[in-house]
C-alpha positions in Angstrom: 132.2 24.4 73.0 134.7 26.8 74.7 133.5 29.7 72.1 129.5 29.0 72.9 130.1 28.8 76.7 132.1 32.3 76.3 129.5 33.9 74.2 126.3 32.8 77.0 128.7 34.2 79.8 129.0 37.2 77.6 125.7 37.8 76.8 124.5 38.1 80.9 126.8 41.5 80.2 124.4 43.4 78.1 123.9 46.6 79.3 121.6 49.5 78.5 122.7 51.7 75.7 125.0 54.6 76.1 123.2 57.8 75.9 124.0 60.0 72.7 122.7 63.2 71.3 122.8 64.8 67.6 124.4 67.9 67.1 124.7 68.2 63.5 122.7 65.5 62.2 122.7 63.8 59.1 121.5 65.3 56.0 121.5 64.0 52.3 122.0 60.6 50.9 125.5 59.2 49.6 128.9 58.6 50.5 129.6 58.7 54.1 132.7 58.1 56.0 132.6 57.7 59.8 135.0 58.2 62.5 134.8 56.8 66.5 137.1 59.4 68.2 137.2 58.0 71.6 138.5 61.0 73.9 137.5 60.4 77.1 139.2 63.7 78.7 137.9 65.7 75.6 141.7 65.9 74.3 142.6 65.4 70.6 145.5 63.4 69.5 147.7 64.3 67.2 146.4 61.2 65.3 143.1 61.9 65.4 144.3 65.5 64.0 145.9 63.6 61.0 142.7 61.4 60.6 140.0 64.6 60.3 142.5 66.5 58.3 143.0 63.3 55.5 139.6 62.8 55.8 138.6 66.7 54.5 140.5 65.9 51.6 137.9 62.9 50.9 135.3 62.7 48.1 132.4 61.9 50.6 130.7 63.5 53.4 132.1 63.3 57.0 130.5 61.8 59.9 132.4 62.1 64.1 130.9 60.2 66.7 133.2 61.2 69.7 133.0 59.9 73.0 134.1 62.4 75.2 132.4 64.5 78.6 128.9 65.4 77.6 129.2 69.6 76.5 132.9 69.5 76.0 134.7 72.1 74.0 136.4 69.7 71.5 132.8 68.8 70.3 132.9 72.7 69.0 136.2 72.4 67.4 134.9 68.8 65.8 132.0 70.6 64.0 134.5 72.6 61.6 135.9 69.2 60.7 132.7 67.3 59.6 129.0 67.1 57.9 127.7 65.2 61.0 128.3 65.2 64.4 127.2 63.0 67.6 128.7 63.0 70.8 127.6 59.8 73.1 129.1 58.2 76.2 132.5 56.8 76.8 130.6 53.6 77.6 129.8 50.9 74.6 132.8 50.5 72.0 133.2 51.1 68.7 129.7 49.3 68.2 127.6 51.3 70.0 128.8 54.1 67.6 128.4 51.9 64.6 125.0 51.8 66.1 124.3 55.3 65.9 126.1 55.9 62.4 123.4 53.0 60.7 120.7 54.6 62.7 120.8 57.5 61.8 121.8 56.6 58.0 118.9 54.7 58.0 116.4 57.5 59.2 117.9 60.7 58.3 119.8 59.6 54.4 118.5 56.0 53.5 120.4 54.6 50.5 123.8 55.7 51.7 126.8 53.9 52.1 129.2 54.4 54.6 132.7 53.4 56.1 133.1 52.7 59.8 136.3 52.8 61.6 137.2 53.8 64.9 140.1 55.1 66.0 142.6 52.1 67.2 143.9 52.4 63.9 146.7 55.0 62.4 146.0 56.8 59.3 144.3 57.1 56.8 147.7 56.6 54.5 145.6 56.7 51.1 142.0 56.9 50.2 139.2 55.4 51.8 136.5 56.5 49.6 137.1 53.8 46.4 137.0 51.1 49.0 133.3 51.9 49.8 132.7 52.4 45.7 133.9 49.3 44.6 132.7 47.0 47.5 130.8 44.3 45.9 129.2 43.4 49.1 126.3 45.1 51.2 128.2 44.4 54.6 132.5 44.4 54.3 135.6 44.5 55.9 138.8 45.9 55.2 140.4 42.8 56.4 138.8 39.4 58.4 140.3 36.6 59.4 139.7 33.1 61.0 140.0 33.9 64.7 137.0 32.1 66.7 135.5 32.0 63.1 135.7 34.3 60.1 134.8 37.0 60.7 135.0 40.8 59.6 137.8 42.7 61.8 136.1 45.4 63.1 138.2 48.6 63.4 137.0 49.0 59.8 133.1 47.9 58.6 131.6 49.2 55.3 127.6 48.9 54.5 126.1 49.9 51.6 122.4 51.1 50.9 121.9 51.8 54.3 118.0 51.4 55.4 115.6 50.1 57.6 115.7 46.4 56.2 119.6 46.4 56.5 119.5 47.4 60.3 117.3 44.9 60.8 119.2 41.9 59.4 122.1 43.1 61.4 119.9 44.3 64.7 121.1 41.2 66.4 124.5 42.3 66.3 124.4 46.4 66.2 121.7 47.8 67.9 121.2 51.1 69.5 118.8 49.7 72.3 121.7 48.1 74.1 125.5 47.4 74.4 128.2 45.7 75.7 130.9 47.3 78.1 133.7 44.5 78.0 136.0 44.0 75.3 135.3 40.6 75.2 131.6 40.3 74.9 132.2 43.3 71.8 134.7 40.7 70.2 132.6 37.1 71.0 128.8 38.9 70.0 129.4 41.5 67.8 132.9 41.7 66.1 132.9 37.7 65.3 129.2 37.3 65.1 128.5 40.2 62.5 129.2 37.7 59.3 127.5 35.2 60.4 124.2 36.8 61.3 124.4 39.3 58.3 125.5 36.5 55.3 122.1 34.4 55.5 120.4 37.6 54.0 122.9 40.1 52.2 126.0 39.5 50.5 129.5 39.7 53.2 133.2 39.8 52.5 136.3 41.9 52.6 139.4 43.1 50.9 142.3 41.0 52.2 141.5 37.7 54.5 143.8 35.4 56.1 142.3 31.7 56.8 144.9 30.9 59.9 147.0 28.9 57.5 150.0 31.0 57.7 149.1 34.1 59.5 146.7 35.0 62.1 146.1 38.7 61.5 147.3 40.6 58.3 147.0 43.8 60.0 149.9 42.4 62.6 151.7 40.1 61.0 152.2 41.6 57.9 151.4 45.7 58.3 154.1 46.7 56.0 153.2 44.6 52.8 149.5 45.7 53.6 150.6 49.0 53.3 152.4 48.3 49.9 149.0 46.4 48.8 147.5 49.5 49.2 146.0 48.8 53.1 144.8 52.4 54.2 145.9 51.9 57.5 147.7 50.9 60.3 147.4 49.1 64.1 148.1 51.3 66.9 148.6 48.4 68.6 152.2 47.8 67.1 153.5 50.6 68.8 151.9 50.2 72.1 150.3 46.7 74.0 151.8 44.4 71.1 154.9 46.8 70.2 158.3 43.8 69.3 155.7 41.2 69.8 154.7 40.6 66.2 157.3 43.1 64.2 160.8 43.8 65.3 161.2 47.5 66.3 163.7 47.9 63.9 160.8 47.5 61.0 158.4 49.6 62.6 160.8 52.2 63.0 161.5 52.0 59.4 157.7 51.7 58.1 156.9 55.1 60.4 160.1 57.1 59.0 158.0 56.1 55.4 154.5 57.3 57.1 153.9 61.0 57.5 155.2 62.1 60.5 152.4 63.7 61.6 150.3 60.4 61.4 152.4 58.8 63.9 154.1 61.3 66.3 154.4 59.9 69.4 153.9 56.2 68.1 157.7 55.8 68.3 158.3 51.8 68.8 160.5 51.9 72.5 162.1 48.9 74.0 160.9 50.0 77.5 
């Protein structure tokens, strides 16, 4: 009952979409990986440096979505960096970009499959192109988990043979005709709705799951032995809003002296 009466408050948030415009669109059907680069005052990090320059060294094309001031700079300097670039608002999450990767997928290269992740995540620390080969599901995680209900974590989402009939099994859930601007309504009607709505009619799963039972979260409670299994990537939010909370800052500090340093400069766990 608590969840349903969250999720009708939630939904009286649903706003109009956040504009967005092409500026190198899609071309050609295949492997796609996408990255939300949220930049708000148009400034890279040196983590997103890390993640564009790991992801030229991928065997699949690159697509940016960037949120960032509409005509800024960086959007040039993105383009050397990518097969397909959109810039949209700094309004809508990491869905509302989701929204536009499908779209345009679905329009402009139907058939392709694509990785999703945005950009509250380190890395990546190994290859993210075999996960999207060897997914035996059309709509995956990374990792989910039984928070609220299972559900795919969504700082990673993978769909394969993108097209018109997928984006409508899913329209509930990603659309690009509207979007939520709370963190809240993203997590309770998109993030830990998007199994449910998408497993009646395509198959769903992920990589690593935890059922509650003895941890909550993989990515937090147990980042460095998902990094051992071969997990691409990393929570920001262990060095920053949840930094000593789930890992002692001892470990971290360890796990980043193992992690290229350019990955996770200024990322250094402080007791502050």
């Amino acid at each position: 009952p608590r969840i349903i009466l969250a999720r009708w408050r939630a939904r009286r948030t649903r706003q109009k979409p956040p504009v967005w415009k092409p500026l190198v669109p899609v071309t050609g059907t295949g492997r796609w990986l996408m990255s939300f680069l949220y930049a708000p005052q148009g400034q890279l990090s040196t983590q997103h440096r890390f993640t564009l320059q790991r992801l030229a060294s991928e065997d699949a094309s690159v697509m940016i979505v960037c949120a960032c001031p509409p005509g800024h700079p960086v959007l040039d300097e993105l383009k050397r960096h990518c097969d397909a670039l959109y810039w949209k608002g700094t309004d809508g999450f990491d869905f509302s970009a989701y929204a536009i990767c499908l779209n345009q997928l679905a329009q402009r290269a139907p058939g392709s499959d694509v990785l999703m992740f945005n950009d509250s995540v380190l890395g990546p620390f190994s290859p993210l192109t075999p996960f999207v080969e060897q997914a035996p599901w059309r709509v995956a995680g990374l990792s989910a988990n039984a928070l609220e209900e299972n559900h795919l974590q969504s700082f990673a989402l993978i769909a394969r043979q993108v097209d018109a009939e997928l984006l409508k099994v899913i329209a509930p859930v990603i659309s690009t005709e509207w979007c939520y601007d709370s963190s809240e309504s993203v997590i309770l009607l998109q993030e830990t709705l998007l199994a449910r709505v998408a497993s009646p009619h395509v198959s769903v799963g992920a990589y690593w799951y935890a059922d509650g039972s003895r941890h909550l979260d993989l990515c937090l409670n147990c980042p460095e032995q998902m990094i051992d299994a071969g997990f691409p990537l990393l929570k920001r939010s262990l060095f920053g809003k949840f930094v000593g909370r789930f890992q002692s800052i001892a470990s971290m500090q360890a796990l980043l002296h193992r992690l290229d340093p350019p990955a996770v400069m200024g990322f250094s766990p402080r007791k502050d």
